[in-house]
DOSE-197756 format. One record per atom (N, C-alpha, C, O): x, y, z. Coordinates in steps of 0.1 Angstrom, whole numbers, padded with zeros to 4 digits, always signed. Layout:
N
XYZ
...
! end
This chain:
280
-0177+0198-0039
-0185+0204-0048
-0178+0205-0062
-0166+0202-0063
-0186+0210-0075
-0183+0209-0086
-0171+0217-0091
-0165+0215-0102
-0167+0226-0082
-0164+0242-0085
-0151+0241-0074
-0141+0246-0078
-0149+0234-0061
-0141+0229-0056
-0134+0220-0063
-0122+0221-0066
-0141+0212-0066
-0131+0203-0075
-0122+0204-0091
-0113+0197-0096
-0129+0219-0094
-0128+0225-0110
-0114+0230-0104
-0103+0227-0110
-0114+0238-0092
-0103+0246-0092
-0085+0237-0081
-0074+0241-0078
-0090+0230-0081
-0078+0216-0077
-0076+0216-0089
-0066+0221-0092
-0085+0210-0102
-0075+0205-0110
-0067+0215-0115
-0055+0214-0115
-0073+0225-0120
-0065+0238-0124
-0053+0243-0117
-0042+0247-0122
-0057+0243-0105
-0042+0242-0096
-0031+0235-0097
-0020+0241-0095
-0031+0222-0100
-0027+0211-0102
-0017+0215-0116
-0005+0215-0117
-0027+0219-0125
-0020+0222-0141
-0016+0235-0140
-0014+0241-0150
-0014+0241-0130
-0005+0255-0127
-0013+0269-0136
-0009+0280-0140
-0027+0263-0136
-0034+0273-0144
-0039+0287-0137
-0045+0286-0126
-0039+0300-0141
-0039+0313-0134
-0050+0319-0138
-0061+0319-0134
-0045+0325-0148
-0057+0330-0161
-0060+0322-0166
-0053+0313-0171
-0083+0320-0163
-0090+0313-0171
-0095+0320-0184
-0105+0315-0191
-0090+0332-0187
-0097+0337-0197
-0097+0337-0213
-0090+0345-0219
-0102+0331-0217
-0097+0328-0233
-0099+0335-0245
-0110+0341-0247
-0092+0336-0251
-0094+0342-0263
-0104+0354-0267
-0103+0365-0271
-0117+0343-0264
-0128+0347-0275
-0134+0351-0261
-0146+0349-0261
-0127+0357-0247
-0135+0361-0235
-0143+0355-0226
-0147+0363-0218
-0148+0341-0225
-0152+0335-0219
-0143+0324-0209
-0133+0317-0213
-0147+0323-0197
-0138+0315-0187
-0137+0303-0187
-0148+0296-0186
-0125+0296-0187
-0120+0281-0188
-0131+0278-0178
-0142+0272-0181
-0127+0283-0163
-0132+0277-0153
-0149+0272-0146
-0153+0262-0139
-0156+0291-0155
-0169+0285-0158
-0172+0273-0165
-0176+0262-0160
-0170+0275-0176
-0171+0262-0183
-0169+0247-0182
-0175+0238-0186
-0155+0248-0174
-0157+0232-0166
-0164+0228-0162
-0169+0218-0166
-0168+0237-0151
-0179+0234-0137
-0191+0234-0140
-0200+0229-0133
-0192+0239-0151
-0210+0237-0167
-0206+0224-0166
-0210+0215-0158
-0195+0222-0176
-0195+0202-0182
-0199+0193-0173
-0208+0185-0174
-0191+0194-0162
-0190+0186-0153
-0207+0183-0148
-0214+0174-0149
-0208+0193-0142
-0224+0191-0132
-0235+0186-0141
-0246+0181-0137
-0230+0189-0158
-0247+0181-0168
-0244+0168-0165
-0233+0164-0163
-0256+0162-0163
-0263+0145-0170
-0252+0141-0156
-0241+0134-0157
-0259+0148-0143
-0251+0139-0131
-0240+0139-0125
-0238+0135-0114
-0229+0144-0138
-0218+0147-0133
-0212+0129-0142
-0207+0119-0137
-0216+0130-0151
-0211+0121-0159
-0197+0118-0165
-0191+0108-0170
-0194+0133-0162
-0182+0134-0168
-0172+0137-0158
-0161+0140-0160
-0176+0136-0148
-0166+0140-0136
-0153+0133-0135
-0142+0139-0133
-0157+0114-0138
-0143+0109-0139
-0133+0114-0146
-0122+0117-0141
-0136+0115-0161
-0131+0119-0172
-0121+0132-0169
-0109+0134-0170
-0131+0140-0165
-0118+0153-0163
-0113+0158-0153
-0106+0168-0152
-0118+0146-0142
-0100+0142-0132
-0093+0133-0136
-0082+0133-0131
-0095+0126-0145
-0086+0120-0151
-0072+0123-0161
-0061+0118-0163
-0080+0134-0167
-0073+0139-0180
-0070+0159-0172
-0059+0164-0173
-0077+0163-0168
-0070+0174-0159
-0081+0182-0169
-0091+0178-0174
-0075+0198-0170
-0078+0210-0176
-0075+0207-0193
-0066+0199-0195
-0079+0211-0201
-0078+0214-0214
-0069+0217-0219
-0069+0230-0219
-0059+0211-0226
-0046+0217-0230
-0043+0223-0247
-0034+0222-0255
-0061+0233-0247
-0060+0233-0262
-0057+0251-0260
-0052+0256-0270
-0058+0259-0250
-0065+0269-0250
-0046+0280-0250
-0040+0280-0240
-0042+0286-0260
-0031+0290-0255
-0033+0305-0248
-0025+0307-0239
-0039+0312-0250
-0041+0321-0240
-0043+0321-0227
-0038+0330-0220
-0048+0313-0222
-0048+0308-0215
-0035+0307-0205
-0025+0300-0210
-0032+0315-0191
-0017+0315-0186
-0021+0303-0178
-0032+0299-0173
-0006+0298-0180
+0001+0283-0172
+0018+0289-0164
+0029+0290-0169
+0015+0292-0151
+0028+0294-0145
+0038+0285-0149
+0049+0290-0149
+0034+0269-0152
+0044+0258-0154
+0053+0263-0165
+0065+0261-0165
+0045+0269-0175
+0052+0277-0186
+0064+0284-0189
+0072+0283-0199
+0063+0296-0174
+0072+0302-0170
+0087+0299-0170
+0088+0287-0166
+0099+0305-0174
+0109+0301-0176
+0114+0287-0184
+0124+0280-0185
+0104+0287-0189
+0108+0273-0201
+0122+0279-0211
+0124+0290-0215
+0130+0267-0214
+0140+0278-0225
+0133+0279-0236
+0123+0272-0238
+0136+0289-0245
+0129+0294-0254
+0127+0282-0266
+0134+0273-0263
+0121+0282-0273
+0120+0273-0287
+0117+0281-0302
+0113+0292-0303
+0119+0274-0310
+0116+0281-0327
+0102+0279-0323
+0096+0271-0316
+0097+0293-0331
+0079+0294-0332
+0076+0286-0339
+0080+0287-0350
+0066+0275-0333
+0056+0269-0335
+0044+0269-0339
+0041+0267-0351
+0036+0272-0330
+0024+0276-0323
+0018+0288-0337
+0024+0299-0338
+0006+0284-0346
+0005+0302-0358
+0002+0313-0345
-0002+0311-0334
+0006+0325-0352
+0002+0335-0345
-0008+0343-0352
-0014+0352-0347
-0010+0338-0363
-0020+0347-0372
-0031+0332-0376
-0029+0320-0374
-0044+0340-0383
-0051+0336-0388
-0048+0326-0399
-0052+0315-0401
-0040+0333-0406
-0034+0325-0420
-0027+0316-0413
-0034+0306-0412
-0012+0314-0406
-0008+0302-0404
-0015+0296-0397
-0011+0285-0395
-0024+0297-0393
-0033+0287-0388
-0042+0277-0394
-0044+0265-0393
-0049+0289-0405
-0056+0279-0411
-0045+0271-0424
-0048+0262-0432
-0034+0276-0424
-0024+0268-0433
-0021+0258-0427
-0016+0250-0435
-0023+0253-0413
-0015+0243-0404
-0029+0234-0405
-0029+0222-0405
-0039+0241-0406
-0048+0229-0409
-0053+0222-0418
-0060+0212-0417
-0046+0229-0431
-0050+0224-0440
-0039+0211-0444
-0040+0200-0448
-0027+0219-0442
-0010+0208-0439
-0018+0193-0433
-0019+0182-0439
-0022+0195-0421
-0026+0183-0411
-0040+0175-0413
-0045+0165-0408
-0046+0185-0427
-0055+0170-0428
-0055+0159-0429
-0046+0155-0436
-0063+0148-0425
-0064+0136-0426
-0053+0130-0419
-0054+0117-0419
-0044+0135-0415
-0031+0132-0404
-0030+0134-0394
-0030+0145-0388
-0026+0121-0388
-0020+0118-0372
-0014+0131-0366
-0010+0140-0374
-0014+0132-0350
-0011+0142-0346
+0007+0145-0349
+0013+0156-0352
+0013+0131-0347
+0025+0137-0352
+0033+0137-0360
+0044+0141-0358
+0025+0132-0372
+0024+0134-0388
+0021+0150-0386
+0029+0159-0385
+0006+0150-0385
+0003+0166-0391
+0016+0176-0386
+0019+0185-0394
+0023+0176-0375
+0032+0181-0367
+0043+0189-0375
+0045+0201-0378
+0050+0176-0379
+0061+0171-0387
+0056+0179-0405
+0064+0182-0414
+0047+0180-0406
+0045+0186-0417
+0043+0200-0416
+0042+0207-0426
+0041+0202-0404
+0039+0217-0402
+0051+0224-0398
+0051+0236-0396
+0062+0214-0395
+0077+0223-0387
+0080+0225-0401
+0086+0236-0405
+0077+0213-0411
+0085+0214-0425
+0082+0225-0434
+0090+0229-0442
+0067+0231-0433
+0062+0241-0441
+0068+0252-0431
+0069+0262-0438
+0071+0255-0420
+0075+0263-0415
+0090+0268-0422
+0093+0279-0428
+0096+0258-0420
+0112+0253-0426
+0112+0256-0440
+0123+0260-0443
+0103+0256-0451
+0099+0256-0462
+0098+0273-0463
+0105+0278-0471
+0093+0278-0457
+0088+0294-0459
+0095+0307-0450
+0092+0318-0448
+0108+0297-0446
+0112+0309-0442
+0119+0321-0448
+0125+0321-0459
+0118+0333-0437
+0118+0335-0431
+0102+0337-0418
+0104+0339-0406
+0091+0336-0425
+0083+0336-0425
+0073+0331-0431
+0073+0331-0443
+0059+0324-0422
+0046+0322-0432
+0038+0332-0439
+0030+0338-0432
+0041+0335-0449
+0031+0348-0454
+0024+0343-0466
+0028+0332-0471
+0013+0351-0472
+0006+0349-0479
+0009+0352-0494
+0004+0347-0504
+0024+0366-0492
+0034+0371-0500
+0045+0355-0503
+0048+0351-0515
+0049+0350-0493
+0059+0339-0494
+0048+0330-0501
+0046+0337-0511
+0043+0322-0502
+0036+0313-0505
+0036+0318-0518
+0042+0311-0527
+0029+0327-0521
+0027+0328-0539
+0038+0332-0545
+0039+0330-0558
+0048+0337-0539
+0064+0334-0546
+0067+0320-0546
+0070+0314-0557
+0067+0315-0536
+0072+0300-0540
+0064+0290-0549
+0065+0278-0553
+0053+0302-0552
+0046+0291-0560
+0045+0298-0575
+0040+0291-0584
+0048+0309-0577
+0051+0312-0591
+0066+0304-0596
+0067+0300-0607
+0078+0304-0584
+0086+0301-0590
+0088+0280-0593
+0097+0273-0598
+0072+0279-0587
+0072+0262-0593
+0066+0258-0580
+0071+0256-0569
+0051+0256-0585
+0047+0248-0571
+0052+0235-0566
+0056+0233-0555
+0052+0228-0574
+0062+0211-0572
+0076+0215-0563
+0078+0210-0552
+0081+0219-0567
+0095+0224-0567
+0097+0231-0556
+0108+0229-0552
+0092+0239-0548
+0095+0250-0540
+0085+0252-0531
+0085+0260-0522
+0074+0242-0536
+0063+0244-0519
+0061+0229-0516
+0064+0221-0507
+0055+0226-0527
+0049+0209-0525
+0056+0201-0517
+0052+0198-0505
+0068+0196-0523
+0076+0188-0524
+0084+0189-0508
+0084+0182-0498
+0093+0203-0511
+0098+0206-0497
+0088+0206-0482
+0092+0205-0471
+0077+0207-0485
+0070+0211-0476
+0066+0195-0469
+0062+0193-0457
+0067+0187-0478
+0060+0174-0478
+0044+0175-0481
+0038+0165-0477
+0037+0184-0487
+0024+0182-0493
+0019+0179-0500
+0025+0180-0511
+0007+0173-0501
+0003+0164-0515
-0004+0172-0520
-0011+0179-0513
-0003+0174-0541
-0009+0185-0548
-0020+0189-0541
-0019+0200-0538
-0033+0185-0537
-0045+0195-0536
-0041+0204-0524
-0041+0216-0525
-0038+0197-0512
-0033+0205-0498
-0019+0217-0504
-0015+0226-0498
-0014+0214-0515
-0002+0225-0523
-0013+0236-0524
-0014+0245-0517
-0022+0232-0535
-0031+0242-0544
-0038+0255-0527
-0037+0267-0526
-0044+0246-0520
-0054+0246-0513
-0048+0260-0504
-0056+0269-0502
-0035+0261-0501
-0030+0266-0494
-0025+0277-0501
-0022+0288-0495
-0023+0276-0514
-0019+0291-0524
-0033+0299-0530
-0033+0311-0532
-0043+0288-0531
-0055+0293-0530
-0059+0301-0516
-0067+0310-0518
-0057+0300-0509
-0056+0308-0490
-0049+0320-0491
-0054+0331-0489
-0036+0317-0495
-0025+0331-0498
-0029+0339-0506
-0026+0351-0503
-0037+0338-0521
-0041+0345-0528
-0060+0355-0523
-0067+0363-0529
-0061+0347-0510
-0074+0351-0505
-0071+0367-0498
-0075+0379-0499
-0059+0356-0486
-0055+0369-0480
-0047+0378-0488
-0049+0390-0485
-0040+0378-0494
-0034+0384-0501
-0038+0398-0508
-0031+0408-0510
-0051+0397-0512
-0065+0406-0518
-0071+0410-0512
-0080+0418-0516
-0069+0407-0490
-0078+0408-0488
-0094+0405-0489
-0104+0413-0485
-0094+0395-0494
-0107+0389-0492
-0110+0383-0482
-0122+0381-0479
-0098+0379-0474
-0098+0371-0464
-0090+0378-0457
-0078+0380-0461
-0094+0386-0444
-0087+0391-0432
-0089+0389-0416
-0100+0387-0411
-0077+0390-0409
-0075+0385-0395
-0083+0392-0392
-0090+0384-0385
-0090+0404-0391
-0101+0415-0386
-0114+0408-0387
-0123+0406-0378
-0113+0406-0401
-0126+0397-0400
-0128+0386-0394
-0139+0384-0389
-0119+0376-0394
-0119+0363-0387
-0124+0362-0377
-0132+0354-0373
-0115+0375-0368
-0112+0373-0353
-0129+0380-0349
-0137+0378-0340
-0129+0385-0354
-0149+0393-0353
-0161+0394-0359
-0171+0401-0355
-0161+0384-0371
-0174+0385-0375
-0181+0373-0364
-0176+0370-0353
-0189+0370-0369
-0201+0356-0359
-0197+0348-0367
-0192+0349-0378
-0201+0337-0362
-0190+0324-0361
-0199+0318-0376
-0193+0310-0383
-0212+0320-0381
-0212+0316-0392
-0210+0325-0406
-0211+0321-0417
-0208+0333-0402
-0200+0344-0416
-0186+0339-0417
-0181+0335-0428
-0179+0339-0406
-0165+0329-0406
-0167+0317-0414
-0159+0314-0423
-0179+0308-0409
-0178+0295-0418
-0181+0296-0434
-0177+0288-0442
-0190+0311-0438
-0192+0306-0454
-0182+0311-0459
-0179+0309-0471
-0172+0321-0450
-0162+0326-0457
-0149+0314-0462
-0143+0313-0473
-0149+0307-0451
-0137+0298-0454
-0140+0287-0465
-0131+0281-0473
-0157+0284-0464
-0157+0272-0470
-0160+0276-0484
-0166+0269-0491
-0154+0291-0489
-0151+0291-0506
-0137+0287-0506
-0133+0280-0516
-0127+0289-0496
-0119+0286-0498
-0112+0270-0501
-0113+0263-0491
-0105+0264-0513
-0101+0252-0515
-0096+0245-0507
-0086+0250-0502
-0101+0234-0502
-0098+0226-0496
-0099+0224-0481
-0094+0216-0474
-0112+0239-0478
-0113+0238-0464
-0128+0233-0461
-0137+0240-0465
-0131+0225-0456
-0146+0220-0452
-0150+0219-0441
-0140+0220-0433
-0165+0217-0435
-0165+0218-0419
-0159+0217-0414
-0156+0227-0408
-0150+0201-0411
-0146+0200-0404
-0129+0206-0400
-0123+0204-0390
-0125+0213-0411
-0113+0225-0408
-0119+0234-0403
-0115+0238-0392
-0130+0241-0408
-0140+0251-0402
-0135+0253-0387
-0128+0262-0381
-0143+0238-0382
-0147+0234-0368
-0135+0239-0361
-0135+0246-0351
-0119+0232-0367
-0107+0233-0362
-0103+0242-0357
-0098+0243-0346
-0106+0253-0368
-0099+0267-0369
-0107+0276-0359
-0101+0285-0353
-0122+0274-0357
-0129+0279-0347
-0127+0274-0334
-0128+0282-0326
-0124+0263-0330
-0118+0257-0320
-0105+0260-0316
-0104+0263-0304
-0097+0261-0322
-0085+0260-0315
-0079+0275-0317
-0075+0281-0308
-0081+0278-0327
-0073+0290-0327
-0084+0302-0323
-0081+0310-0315
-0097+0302-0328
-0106+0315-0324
-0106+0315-0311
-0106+0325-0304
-0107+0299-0303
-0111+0297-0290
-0124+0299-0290
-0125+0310-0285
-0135+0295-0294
-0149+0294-0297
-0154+0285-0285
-0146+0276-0284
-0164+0283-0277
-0164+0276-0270
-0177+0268-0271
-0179+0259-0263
-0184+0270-0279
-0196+0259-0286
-0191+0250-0297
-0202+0246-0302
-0182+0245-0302
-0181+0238-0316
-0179+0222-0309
-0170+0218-0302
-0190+0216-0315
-0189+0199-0315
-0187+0196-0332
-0196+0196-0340
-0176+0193-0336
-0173+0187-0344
-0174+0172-0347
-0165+0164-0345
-0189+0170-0353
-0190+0159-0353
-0183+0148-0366
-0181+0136-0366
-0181+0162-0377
-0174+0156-0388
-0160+0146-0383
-0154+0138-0391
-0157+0147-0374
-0144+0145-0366
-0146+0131-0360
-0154+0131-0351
-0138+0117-0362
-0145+0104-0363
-0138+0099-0342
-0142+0090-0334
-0128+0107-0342
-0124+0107-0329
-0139+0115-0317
-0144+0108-0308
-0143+0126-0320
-0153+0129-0312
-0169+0117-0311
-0176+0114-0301
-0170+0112-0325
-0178+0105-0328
-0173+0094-0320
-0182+0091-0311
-0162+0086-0320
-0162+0074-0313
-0165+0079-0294
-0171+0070-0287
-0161+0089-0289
-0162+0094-0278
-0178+0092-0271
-0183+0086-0261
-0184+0101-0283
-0198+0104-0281
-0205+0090-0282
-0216+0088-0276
-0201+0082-0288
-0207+0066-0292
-0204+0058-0275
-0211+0051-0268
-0190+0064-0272
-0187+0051-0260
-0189+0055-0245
-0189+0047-0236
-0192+0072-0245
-0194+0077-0230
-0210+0076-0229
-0215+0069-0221
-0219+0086-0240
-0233+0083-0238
-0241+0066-0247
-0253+0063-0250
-0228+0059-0246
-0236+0041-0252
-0245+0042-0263
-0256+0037-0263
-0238+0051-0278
-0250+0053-0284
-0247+0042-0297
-0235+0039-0300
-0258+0037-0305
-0252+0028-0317
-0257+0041-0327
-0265+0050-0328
-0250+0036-0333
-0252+0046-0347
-0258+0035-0361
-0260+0023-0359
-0258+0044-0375
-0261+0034-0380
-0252+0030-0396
-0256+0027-0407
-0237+0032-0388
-0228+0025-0394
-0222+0009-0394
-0228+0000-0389
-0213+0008-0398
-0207-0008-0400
-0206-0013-0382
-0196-0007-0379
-0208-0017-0376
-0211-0023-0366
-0214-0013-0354
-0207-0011-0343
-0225-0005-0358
-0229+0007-0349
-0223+0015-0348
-0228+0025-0343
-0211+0015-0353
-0211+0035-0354
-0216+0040-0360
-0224+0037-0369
-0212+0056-0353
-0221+0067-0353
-0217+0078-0368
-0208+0085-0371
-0230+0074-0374
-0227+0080-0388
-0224+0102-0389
-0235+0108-0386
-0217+0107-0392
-0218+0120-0391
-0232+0125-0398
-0240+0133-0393
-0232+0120-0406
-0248+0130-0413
-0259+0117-0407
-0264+0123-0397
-0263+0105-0408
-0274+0097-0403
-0276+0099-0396
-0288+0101-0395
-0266+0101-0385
-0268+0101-0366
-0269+0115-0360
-0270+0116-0348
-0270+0126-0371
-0267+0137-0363
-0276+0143-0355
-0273+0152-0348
-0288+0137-0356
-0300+0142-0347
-0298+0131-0330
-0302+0133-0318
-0291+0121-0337
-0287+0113-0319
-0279+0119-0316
-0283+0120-0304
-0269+0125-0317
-0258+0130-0311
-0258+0139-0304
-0256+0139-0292
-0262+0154-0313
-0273+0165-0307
-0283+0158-0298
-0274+0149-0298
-0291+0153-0291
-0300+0150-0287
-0292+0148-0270
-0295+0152-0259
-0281+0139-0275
-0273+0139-0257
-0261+0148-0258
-0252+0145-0250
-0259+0156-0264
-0249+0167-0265
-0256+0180-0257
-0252+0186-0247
-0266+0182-0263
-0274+0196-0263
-0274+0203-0249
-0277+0215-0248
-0270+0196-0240
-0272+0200-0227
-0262+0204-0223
-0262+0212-0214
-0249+0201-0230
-0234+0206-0225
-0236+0218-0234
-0224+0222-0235
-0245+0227-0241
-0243+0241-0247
-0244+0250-0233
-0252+0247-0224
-0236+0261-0233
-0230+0269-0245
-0211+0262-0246
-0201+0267-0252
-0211+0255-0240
-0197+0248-0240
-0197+0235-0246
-0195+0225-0238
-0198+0231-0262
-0201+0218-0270
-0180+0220-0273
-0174+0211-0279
-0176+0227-0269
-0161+0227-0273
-0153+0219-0260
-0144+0211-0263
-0156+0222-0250
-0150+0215-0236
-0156+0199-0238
-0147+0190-0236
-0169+0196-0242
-0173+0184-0242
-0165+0175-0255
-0160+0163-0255
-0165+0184-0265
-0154+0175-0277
-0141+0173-0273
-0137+0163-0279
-0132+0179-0265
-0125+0180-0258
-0120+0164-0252
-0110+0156-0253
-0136+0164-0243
-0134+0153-0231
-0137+0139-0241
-0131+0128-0239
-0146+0141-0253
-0148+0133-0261
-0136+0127-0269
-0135+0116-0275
-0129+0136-0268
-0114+0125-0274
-0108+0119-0266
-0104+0108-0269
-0105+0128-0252
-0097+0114-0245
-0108+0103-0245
-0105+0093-0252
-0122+0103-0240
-0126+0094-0234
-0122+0080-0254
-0119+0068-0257
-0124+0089-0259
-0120+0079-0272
-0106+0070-0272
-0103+0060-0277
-0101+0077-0266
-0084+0075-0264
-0081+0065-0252
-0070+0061-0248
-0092+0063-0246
-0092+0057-0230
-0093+0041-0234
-0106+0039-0235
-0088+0032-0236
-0091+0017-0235
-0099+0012-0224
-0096+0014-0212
-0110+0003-0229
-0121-0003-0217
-0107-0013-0211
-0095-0013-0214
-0114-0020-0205
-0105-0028-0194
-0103-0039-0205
-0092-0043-0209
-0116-0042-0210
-0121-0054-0220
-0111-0054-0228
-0102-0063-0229
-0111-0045-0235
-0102-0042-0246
-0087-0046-0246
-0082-0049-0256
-0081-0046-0233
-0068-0053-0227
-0067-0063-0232
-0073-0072-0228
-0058-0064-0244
-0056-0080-0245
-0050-0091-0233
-0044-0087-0223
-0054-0101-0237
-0049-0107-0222
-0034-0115-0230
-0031-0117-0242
-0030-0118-0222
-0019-0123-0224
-0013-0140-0224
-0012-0146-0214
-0010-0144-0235
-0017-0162-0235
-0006-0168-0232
+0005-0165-0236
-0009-0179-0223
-0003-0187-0216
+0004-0191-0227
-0002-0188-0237
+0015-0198-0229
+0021-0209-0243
+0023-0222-0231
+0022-0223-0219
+0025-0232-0244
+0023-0244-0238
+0035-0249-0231
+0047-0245-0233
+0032-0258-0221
+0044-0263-0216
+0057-0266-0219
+0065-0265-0210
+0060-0270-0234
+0072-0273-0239
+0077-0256-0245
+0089-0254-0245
+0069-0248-0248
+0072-0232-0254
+0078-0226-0240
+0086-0216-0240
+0072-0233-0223
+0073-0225-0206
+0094-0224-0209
+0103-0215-0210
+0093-0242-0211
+0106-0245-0209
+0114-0241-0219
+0126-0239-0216
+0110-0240-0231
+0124-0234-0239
+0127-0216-0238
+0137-0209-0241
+0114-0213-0233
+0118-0196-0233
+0123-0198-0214
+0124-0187-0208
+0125-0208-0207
+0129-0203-0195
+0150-0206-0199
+0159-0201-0194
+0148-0220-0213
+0165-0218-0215
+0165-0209-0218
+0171-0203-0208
+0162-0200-0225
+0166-0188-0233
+0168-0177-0227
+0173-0167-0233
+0163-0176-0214
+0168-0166-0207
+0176-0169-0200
+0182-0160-0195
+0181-0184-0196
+0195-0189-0187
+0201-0182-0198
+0204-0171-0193
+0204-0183-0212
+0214-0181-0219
+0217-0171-0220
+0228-0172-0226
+0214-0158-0218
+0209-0143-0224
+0221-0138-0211
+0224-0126-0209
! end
């Protein structure tokens, strides 16, 4: 059954507590994804296991790990600072720029530190050290000066409804949907967000439900397509965040096809790469 099989995997990933953040259950929600449209996704998330986005979420495996420098934001602000750091960048690009802005602001990320290092020369003492490019500099002092006033607070973040959170952020510079999406995803733990702005979920949704879109050789356009997308998404609500989820690996998954094959060389190329390893 669907629910037998939800709770193997979770066993498997040493998971205890399904409860997340924003109060709703990992383990419900699997056993939702899984059973829409047939169980379409069944392979997919024995393949790739439990969700490794959710940090409240307890993991026994966890247990006794040696300690490490904090990473992981604990607040609202480093968070949405880590997203704005990692736009448009690889996961271990964005990474690497976020250990560095960490490294940059210590002893701490604050909204206080930030606008000191940037009165005393944004170039010079955030930008540069940080590795960020001027608008993501600006973007991010524009953030500090939000929360800083209180215009922008963890109280409110963590509790208004999820679209007062989005008009609030998107005055802020340099944050748009699809950071929106991020910050509601990962850090609120929201469990409806399909980010379609996001060209990895899009390739997912193109290759698991076979859809063409009406981009350069059928992809799926974010604004053109968004009434196709929705249309075979809609059924994985109230959990469109578990399905974005599966939609990246399955993005990440190479068809068989796709295997380059590996080309024979010609007879005279057999025998000089078979001297070449007598010689070696």
């Amino acid at each position: 059954s669907t629910t037998s099989t939800i709770n193997k995997i979770l066993s498997e990933d040493g998971i205890e507590s399904t409860i997340t953040k924003s109060k709703w259950c990992l383990r419900e929600a699997m056993c939702y994804v899984m059973g829409v449209n047939d169980m379409s996704l069944k392979d997919v998330i024995e393949q790739n296991g439990s969700p490794k986005i959710y940090k409240s979420v307890k993991c026994r495996h966890d247990e006794g790990l040696a300690t490490t420098p904090k990473v992981n934001p604990t607040n609202c602000f480093e968070s949405l600072c880590r997203i704005i750091a990692g736009q448009q960048l690889a996961g271990a690009a964005a990474q690497s720029i976020w250990i560095r802005l960490l490294e940059t602001t210590k002893p701490q990320l604050s909204p206080q530190k930030i606008l000191k290092l940037s009165e005393m020369g944004l170039e010079q003492n955030l930008q540069k050290p940080a590795g960020l490019s001027k608008a993501k500099a600006k973007s991010i002092v524009d953030l500090a000066q939000r929360f800083d006033s209180n215009v922008l607070q963890d109280s409110f973040l963590m509790s208004a409804p999820e679209e007062d959170v989005r008009r609030a952020l998107l005055h802020v510079r340099g944050l748009g949907p699809w950071s929106c999406d991020m910050f509601l995803m990962f850090y609120l733990e929201k469990p409806n967000i399909l980010p379609l702005g996001d060209l990895g979920v899009r390739k997912g949704i193109a290759k698991h439900f076979r859809l063409r879109g009406s981009g350069k050789q059928g992809t799926l356009c974010a604004k053109k397509d968004v009434d196709k997308m929705m249309e075979v998404t809609n059924p994985y609500k109230p959990y469109l965040s578990i399905l974005s989820y599966y939609m990246w690996k399955v993005a990440d998954t190479p068809n068989i096809c796709d295997t380059p094959k590996k080309k024979t060389p010609p007879e005279k190329d057999r025998k000089e790469n078979k001297n070449k390893r007598r010689r070696i």
